[in-house]
ZADO-1210 file (C-alpha; in nm, 4 decimals, padded with zeros to 6 digits):
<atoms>
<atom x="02.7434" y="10.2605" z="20.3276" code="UNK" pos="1"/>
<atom x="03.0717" y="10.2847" z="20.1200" code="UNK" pos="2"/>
<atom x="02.9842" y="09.9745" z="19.9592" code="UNK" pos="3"/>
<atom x="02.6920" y="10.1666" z="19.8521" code="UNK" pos="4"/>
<atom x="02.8720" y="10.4718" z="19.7577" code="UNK" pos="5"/>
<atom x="03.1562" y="10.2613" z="19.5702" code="UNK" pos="6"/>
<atom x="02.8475" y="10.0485" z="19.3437" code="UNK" pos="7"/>
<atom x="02.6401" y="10.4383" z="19.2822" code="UNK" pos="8"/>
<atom x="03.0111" y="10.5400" z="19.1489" code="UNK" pos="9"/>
<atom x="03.0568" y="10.2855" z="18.8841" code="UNK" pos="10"/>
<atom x="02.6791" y="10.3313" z="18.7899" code="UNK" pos="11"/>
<atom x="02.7518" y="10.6859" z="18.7390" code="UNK" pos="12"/>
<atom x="03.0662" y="10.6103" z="18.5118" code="UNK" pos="13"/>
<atom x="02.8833" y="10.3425" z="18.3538" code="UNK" pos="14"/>
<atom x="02.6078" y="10.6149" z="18.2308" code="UNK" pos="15"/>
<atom x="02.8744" y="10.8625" z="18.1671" code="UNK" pos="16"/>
<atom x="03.0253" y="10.6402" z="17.9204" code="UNK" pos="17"/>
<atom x="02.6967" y="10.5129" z="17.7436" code="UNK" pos="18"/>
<atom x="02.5998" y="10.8331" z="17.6969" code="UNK" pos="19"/>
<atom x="02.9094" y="10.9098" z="17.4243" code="UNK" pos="20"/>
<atom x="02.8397" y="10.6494" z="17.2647" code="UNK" pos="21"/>
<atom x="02.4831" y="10.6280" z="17.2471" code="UNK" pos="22"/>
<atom x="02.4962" y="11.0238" z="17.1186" code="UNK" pos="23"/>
<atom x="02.7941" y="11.0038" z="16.9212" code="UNK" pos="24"/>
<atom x="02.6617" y="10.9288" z="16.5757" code="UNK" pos="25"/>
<atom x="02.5405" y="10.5936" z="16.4409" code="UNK" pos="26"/>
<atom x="02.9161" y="10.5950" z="16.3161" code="UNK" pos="27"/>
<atom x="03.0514" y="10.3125" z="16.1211" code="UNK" pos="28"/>
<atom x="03.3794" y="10.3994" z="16.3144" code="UNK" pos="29"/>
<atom x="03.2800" y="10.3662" z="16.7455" code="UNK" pos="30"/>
<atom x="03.4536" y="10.5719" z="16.9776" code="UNK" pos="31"/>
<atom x="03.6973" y="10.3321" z="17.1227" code="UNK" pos="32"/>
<atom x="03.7466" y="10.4479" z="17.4817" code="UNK" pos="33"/>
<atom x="04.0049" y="10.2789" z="17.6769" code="UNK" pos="34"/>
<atom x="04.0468" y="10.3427" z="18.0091" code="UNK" pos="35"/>
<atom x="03.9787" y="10.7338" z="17.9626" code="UNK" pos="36"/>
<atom x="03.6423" y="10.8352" z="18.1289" code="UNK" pos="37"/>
<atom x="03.4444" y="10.9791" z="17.8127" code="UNK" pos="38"/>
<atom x="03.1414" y="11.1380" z="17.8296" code="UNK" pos="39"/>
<atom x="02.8862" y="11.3090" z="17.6435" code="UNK" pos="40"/>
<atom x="03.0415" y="11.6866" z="17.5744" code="UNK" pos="41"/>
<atom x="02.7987" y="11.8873" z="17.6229" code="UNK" pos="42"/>
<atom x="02.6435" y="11.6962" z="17.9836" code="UNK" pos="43"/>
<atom x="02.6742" y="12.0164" z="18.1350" code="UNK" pos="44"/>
<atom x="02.5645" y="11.7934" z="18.4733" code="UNK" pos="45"/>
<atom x="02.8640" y="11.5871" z="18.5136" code="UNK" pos="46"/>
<atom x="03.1113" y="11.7666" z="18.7172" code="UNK" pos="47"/>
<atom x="03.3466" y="11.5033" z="18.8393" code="UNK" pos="48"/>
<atom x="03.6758" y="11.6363" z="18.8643" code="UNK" pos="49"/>
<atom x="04.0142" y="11.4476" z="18.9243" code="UNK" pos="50"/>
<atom x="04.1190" y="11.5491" z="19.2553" code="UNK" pos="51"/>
<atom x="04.4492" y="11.6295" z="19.0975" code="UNK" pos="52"/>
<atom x="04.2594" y="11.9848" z="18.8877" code="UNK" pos="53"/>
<atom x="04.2828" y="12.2703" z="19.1715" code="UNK" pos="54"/>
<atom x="03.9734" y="12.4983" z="19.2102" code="UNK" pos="55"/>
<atom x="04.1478" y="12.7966" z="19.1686" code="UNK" pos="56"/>
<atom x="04.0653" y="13.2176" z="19.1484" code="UNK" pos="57"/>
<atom x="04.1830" y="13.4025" z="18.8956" code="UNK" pos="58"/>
<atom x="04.1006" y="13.8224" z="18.9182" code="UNK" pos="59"/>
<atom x="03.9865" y="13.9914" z="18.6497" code="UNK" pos="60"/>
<atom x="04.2223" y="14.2363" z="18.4398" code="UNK" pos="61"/>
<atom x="03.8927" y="14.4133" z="18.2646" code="UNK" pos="62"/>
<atom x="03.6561" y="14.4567" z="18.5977" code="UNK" pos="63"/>
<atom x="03.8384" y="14.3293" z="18.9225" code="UNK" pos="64"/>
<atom x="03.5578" y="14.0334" z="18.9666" code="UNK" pos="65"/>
<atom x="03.6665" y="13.6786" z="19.0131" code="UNK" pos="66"/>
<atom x="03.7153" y="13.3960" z="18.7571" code="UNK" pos="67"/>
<atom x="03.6992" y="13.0570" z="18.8347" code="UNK" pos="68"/>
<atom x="03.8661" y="12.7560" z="18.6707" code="UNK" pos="69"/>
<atom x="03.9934" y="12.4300" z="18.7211" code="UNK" pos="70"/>
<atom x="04.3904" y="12.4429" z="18.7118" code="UNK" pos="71"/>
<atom x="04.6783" y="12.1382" z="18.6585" code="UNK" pos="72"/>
<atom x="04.9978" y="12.2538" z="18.6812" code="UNK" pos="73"/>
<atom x="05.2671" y="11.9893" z="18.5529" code="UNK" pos="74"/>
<atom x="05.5418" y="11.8041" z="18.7875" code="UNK" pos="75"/>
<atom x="05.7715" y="11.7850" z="18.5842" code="UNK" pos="76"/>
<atom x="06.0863" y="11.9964" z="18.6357" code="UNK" pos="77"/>
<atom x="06.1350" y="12.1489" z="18.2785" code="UNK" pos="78"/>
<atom x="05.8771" y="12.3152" z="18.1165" code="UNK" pos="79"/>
<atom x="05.5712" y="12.1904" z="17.9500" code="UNK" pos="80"/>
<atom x="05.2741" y="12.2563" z="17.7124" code="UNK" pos="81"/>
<atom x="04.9632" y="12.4735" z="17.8271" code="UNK" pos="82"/>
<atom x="04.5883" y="12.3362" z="17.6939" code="UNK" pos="83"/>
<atom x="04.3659" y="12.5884" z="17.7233" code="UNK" pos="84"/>
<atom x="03.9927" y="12.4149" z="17.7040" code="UNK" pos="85"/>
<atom x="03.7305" y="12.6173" z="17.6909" code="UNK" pos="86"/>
<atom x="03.3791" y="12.5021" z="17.7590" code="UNK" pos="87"/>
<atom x="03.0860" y="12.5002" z="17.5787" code="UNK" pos="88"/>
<atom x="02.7738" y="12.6656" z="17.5097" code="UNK" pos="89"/>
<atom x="02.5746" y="12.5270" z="17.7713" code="UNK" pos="90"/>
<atom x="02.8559" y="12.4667" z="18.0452" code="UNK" pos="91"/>
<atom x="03.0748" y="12.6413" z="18.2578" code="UNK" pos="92"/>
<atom x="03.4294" y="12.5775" z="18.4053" code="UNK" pos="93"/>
<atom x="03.2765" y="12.2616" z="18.6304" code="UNK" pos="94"/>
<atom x="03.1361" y="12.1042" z="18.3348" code="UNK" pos="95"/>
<atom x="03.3689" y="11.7939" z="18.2896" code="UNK" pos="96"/>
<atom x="03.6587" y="11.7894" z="18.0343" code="UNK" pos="97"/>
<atom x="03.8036" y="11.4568" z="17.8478" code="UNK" pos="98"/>
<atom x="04.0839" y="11.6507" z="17.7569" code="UNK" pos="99"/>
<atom x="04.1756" y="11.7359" z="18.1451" code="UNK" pos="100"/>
<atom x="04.2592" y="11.3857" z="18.1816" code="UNK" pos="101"/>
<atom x="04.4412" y="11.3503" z="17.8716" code="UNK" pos="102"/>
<atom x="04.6342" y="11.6647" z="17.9783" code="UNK" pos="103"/>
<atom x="04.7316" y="11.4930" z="18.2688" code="UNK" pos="104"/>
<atom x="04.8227" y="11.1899" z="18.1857" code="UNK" pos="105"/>
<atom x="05.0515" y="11.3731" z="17.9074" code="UNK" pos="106"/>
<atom x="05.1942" y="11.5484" z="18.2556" code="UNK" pos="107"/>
<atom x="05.0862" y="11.8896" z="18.0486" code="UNK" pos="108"/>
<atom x="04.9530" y="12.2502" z="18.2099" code="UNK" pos="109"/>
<atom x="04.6109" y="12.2583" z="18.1538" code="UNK" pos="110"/>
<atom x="04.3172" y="12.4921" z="18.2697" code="UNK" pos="111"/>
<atom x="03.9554" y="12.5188" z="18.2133" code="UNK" pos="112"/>
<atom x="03.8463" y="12.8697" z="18.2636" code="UNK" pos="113"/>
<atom x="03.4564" y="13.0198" z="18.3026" code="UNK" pos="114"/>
<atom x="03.5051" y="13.2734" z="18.1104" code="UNK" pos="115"/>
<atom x="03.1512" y="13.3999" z="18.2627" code="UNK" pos="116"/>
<atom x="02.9947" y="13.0910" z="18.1936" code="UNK" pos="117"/>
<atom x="02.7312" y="12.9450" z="17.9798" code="UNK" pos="118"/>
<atom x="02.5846" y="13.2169" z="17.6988" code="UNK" pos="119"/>
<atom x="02.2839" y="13.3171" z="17.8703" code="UNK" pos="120"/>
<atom x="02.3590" y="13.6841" z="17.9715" code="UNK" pos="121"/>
<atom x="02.5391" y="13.9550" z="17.7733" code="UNK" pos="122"/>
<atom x="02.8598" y="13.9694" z="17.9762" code="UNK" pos="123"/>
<atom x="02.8788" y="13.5988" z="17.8264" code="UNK" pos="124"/>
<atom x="02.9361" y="13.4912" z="17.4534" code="UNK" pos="125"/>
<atom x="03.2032" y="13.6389" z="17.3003" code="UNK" pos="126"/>
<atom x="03.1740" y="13.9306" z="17.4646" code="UNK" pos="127"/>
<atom x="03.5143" y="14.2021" z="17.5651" code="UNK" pos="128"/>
<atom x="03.4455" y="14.0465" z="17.9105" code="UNK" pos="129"/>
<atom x="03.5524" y="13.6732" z="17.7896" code="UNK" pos="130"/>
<atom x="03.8773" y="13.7565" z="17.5366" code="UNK" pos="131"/>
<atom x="03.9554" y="13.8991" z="17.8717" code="UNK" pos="132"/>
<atom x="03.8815" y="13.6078" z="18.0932" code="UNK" pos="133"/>
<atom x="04.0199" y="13.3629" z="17.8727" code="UNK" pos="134"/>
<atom x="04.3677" y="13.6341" z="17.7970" code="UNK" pos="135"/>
<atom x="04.4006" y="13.6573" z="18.1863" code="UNK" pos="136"/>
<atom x="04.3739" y="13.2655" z="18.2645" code="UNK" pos="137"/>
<atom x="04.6168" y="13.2051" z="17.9951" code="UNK" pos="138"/>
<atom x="04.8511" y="13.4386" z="18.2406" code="UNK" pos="139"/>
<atom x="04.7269" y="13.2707" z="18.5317" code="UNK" pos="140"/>
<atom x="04.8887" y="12.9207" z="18.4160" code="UNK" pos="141"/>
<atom x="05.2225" y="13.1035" z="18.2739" code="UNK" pos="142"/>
<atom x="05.2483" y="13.2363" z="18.6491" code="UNK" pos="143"/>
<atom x="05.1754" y="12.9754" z="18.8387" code="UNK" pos="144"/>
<atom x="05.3111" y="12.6374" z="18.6507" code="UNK" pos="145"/>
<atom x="05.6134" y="12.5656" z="18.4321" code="UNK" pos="146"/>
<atom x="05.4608" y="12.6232" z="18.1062" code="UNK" pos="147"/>
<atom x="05.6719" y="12.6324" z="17.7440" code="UNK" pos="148"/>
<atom x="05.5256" y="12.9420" z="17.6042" code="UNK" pos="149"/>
<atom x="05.6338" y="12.8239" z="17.2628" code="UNK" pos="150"/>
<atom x="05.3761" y="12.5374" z="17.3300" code="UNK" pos="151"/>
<atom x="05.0645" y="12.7356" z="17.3848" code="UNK" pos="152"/>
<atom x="04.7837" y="12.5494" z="17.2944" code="UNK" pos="153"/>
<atom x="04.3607" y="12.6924" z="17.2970" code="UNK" pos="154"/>
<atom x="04.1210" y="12.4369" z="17.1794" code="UNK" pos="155"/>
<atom x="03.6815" y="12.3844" z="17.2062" code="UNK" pos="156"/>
<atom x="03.3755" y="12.2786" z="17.1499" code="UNK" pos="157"/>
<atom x="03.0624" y="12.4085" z="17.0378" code="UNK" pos="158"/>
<atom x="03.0486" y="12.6866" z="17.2022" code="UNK" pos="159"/>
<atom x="03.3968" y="12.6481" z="17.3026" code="UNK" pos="160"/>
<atom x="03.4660" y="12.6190" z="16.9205" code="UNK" pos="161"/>
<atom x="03.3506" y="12.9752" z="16.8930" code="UNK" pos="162"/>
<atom x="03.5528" y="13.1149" z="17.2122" code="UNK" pos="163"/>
<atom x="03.8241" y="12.9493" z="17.0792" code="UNK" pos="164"/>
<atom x="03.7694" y="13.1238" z="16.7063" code="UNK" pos="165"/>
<atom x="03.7147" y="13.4639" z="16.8781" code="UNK" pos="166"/>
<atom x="04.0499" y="13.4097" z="17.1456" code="UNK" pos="167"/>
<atom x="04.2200" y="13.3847" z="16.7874" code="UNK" pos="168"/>
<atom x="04.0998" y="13.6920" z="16.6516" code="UNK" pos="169"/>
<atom x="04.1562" y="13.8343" z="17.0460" code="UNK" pos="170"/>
<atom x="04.3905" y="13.7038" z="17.2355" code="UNK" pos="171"/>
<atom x="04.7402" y="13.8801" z="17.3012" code="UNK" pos="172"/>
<atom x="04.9251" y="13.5807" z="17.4306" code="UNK" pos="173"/>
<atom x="05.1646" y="13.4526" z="17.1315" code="UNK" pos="174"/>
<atom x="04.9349" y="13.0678" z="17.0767" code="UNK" pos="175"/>
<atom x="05.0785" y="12.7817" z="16.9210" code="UNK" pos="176"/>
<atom x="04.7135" y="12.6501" z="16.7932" code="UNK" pos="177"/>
<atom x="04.3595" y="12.6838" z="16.7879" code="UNK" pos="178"/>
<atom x="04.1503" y="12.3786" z="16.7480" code="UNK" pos="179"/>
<atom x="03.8353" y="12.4462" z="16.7212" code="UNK" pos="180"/>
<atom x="03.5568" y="12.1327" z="16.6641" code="UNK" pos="181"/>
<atom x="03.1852" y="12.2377" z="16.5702" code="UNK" pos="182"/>
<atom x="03.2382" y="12.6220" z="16.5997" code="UNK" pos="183"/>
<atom x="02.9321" y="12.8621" z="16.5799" code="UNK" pos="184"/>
<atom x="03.0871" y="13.1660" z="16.3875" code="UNK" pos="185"/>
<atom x="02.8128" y="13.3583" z="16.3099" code="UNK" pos="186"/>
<atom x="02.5640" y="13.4600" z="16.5703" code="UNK" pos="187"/>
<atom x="02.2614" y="13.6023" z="16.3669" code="UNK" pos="188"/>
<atom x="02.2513" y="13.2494" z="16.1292" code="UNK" pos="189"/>
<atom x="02.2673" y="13.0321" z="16.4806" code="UNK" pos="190"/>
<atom x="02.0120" y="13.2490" z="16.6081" code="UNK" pos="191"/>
<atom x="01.7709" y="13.2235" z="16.2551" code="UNK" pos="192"/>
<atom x="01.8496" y="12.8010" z="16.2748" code="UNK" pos="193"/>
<atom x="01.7585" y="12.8028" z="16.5513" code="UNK" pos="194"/>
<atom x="01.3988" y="12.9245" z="16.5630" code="UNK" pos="195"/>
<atom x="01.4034" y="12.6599" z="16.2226" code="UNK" pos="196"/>
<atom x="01.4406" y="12.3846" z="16.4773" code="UNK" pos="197"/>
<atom x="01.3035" y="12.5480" z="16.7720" code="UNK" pos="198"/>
<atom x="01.5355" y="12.4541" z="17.0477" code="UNK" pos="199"/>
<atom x="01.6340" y="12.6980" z="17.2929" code="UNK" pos="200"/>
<atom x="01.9445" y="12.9276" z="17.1705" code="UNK" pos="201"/>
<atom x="01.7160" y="13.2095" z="16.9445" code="UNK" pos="202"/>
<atom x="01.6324" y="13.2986" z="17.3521" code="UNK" pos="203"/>
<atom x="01.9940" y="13.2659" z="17.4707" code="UNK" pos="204"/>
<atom x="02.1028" y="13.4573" z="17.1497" code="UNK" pos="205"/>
<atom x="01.8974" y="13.7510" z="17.2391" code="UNK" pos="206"/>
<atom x="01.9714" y="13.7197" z="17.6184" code="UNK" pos="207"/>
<atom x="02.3894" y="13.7542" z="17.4686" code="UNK" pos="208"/>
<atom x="02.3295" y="14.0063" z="17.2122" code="UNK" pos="209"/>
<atom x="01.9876" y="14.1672" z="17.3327" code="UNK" pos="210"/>
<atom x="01.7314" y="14.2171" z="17.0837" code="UNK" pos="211"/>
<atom x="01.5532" y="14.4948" z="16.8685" code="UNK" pos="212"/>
<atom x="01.2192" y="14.4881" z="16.6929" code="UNK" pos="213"/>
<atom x="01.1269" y="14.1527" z="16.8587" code="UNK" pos="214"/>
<atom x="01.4587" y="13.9811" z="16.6967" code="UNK" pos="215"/>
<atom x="01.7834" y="13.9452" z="16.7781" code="UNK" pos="216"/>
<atom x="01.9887" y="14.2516" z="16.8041" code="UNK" pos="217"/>
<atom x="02.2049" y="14.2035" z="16.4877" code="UNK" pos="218"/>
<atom x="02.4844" y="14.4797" z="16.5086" code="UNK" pos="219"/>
<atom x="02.5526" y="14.3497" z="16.8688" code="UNK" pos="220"/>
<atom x="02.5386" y="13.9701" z="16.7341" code="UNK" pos="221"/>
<atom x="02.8027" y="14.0726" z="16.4726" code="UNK" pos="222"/>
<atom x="03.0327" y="14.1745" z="16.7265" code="UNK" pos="223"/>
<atom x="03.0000" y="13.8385" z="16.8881" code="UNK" pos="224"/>
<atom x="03.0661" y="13.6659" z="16.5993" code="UNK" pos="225"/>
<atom x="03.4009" y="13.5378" z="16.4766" code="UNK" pos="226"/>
<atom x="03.2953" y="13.5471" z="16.0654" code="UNK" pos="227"/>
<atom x="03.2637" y="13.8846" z="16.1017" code="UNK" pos="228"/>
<atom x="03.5592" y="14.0206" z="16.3420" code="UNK" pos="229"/>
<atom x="03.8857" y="14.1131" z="16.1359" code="UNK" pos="230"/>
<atom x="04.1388" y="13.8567" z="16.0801" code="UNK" pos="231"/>
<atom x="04.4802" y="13.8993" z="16.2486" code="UNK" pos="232"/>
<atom x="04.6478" y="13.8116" z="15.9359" code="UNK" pos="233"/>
<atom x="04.9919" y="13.8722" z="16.1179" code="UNK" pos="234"/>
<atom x="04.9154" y="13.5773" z="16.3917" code="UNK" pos="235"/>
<atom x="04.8866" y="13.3043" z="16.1156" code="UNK" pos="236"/>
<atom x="05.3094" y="13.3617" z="16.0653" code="UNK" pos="237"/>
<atom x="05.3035" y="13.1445" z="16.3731" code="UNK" pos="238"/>
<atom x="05.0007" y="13.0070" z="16.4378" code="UNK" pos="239"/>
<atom x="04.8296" y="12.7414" z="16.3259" code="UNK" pos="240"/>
<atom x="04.3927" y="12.7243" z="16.3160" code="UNK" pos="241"/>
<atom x="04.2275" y="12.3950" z="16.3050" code="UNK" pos="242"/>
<atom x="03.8751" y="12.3991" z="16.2055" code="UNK" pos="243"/>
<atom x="03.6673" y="12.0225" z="16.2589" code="UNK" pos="244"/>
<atom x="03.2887" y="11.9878" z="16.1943" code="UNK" pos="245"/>
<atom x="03.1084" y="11.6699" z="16.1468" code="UNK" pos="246"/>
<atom x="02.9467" y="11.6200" z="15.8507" code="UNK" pos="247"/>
<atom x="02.5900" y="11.5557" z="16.0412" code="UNK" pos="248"/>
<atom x="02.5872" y="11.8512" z="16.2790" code="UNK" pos="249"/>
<atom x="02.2968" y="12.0693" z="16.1424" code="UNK" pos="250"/>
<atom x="02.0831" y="11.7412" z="16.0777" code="UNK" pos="251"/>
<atom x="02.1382" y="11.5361" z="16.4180" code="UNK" pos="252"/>
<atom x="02.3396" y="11.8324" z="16.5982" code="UNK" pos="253"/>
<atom x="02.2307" y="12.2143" z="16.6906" code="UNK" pos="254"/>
<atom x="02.5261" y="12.3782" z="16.4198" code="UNK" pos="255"/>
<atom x="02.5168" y="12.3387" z="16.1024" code="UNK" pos="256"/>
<atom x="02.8651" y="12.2738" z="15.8936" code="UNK" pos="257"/>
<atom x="02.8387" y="12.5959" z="15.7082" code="UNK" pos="258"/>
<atom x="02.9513" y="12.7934" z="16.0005" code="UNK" pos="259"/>
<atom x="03.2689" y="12.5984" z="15.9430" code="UNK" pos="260"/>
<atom x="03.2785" y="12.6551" z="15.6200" code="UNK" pos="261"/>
<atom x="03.2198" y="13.0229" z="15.5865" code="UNK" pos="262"/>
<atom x="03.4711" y="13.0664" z="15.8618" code="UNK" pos="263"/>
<atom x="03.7485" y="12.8955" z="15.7183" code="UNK" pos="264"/>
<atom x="03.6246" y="13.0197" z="15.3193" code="UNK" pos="265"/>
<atom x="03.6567" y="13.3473" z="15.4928" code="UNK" pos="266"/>
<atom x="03.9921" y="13.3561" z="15.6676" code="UNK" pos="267"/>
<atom x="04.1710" y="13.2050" z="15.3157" code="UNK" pos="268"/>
<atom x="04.0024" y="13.5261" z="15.1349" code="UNK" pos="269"/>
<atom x="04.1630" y="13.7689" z="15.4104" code="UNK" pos="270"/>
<atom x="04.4683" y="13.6031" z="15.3217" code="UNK" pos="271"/>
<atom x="04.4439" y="13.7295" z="14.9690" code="UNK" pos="272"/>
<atom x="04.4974" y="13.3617" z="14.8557" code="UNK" pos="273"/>
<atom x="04.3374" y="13.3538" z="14.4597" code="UNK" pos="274"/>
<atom x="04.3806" y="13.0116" z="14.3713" code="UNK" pos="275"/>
<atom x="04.0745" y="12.8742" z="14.3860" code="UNK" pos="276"/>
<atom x="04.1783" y="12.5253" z="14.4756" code="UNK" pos="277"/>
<atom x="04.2252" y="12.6045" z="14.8448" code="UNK" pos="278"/>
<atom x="03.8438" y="12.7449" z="14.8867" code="UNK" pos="279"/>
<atom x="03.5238" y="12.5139" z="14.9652" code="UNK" pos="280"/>
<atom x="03.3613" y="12.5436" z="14.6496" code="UNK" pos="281"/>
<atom x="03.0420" y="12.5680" z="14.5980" code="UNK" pos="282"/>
<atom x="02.9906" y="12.2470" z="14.3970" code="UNK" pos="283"/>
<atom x="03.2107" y="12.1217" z="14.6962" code="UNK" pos="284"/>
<atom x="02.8735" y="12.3036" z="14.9419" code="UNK" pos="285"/>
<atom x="02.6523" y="12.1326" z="14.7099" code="UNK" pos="286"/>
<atom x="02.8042" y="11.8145" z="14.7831" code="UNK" pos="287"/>
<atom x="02.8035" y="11.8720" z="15.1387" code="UNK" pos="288"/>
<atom x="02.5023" y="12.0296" z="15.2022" code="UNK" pos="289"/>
<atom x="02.2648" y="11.8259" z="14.9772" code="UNK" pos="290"/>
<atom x="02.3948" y="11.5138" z="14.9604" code="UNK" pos="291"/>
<atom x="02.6468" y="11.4299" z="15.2153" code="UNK" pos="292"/>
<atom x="02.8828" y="11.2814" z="15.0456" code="UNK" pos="293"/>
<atom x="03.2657" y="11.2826" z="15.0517" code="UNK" pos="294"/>
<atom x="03.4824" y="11.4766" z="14.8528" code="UNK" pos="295"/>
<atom x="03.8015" y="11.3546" z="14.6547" code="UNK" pos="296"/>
<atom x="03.9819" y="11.3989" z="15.0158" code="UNK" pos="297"/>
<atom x="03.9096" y="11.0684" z="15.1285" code="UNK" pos="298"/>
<atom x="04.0984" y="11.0155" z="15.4339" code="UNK" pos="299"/>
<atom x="04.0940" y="10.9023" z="15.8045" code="UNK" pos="300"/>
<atom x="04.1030" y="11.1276" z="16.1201" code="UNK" pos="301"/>
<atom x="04.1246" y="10.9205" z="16.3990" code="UNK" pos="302"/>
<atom x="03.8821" y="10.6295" z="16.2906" code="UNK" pos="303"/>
<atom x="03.6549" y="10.8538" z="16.1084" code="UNK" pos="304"/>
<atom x="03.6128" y="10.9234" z="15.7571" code="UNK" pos="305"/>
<atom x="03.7062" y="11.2402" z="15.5920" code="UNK" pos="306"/>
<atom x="03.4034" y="11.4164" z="15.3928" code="UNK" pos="307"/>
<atom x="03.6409" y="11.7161" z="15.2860" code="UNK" pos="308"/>
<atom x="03.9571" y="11.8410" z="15.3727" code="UNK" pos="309"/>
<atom x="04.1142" y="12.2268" z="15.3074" code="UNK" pos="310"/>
<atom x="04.4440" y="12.3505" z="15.3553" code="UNK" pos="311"/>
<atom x="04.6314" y="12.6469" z="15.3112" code="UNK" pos="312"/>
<atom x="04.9743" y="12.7095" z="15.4905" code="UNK" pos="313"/>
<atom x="04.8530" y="12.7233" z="15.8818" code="UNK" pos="314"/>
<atom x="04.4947" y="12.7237" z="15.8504" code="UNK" pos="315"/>
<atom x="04.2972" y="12.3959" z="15.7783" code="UNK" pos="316"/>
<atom x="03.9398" y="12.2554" z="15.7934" code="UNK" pos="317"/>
<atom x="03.8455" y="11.8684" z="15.8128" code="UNK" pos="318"/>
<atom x="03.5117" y="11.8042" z="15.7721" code="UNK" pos="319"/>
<atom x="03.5016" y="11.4261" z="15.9217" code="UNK" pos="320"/>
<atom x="03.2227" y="11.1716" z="15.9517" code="UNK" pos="321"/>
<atom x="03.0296" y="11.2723" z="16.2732" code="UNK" pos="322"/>
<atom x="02.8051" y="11.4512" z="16.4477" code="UNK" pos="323"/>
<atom x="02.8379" y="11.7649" z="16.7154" code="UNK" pos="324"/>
<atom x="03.1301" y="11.6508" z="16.8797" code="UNK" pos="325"/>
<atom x="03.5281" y="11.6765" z="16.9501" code="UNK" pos="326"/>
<atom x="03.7654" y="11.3702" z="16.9022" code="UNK" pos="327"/>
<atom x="03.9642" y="11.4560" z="17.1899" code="UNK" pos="328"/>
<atom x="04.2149" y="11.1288" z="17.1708" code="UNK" pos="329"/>
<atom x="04.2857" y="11.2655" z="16.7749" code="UNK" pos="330"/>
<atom x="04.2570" y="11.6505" z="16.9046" code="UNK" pos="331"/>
<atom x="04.5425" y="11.5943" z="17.2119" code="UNK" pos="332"/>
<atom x="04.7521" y="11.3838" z="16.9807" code="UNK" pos="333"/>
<atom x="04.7405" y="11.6628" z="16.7040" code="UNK" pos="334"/>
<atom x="04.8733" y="11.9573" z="16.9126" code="UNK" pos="335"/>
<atom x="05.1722" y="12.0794" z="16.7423" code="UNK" pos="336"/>
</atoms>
């Protein structure tokens, strides 16, 4: 029998593994994976946990109900970072994390919260209920580990990409970085794409936001929508925002790169900023959009090309060669 058991494990990770890389992207540049257990990012059905991550409570600040999330507080005797990962659309806090393991390996804090779980109810989704979630399991691990709260770090995917967007707009806690990878950022478009390519989130939007005249309710989208929340100008003094997309998401993927775009185009106009140079164009869209080809930022992140990369003081996008995914060696290894 454990012979059994033991051969069904390594057929398991096996799968796990070819799964990445079959889904990744038919990349030039293959994920190299080591001896780090990747898998797909949004197989909401792998839940295999290091035994090391604590299944741990956390009460709610906003309604008194119960959070759950997986928890690793470091050993080490002086303190450390916190990585806040936060999961995707589809997922909850059981839905495996790459990152956990590269947390823990780095002998970091880490914690996966639900944040009411995958967007298919209105408490969900970007809602007051998750800035809460997510503010209160930020407290959680400053309680209960030895965490450098100079080295607060929030990063996701997907739909983590967008919690992570709107804990930026919402959080309290003072947060080192944001790294967000394939973010939706505007609720109403995702929705509208969505019945383009008719997959399943135009329902899940409406079941989030409600709806109204057999759409989606559009003044409650907007409030779930990061593009559209005001920018906390003063929080860029010390924090930075990372913005990734792949250049293929939209085509191969569920988001398309111009919820990136508009995101970060919008952020450098609440800054004021009036030199043109730092904006996506829209010859630079063209390019993008139409043909999918790479700017004059030619580059490497990771071992991926770089389509088109924006900076301006602490905000940045990369727009790499991929699909609707995180590079979570490159994202761990970029936390500063």
């Amino acid at each position: 029998m454990k012979q059994k058991t033991a051969i069904s494990l390594i057929i398991i990770f096996a799968f796990g593994i070819g799964i990445l890389i079959g889904t990744s992207i038919n990349s030039h540049h293959p994920i190299k994976s080591g001896n780090i257990p990747f898998v797909k990012f949004d197989d909401t059905l792998n839940h295999l946990w290091d035994t090391s991550f604590k299944d741990v409570l956390i009460k709610s600040s906003i309604d008194s109900s119960t959070q759950k999330a997986y928890f690793f507080p470091t050993t080490a005797t002086y303190p450390q970072p916190l990585i806040v990962s936060l999961h995707s659309w589809s997922g909850n806090y059981t839905q495996f994390d790459t990152i956990s393991i590269l947390s823990k390996n780095k002998n970091w804090n880490y914690i996966h919260p639900d944040f009411r779980g995958n967007n298919v109810r209105k408490e969900a989704c970007c809602s007051d209920f998750v800035s809460s979630d997510i503010d209160d399991a930020i407290t959680y691990a400053i309680r209960n580990s030895n965490v450098d709260t100079n080295r607060i770090y929030v990063m996701g995917y997907s739909g983590g990409g967008m919690a992570t967007l709107f804990t930026f707009m919402k959080s309290k806690h003072k947060i080192r970085k944001f790294s967000a990878w394939v973010p939706v950022t505007d609720l109403t478009a995702f929705y509208h794409q969505g019945l383009i390519r008719h997959n399943k989130y135009p329902a899940e939007a409406i079941s989030c936001a409600g709806s109204e005249n057999n759409s989606i309710n559009y003044i409650e989208a907007e409030k779930r929508s990061p593009l559209y929340l005001k920018t906390p100008i003063e929080k860029l003094n010390y924090s930075k925002l990372d913005i990734y997309t792949g250049i293929y998401d939209g085509i191969q993927g569920s988001v398309p790169i111009s919820h990136a775009v508009d995101f970060y185009n919008k952020i450098i106009k609440d800054l004021k900023v009036t030199d043109q140079q730092f904006y996506v164009s829209d010859y630079e869209k063209s390019m993008l959009y139409n043909q999918l080809k790479p700017g004059n930022d030619k580059g490497l992140i990771g071992n991926r090309l770089i389509f088109l990369k924006k900076k301006y003081k602490n905000v940045q996008l990369v727009i790499f060669e991929g699909n609707h995914e995180m590079l979570p060696v490159y994202a761990i290894e970029n936390m500063n």
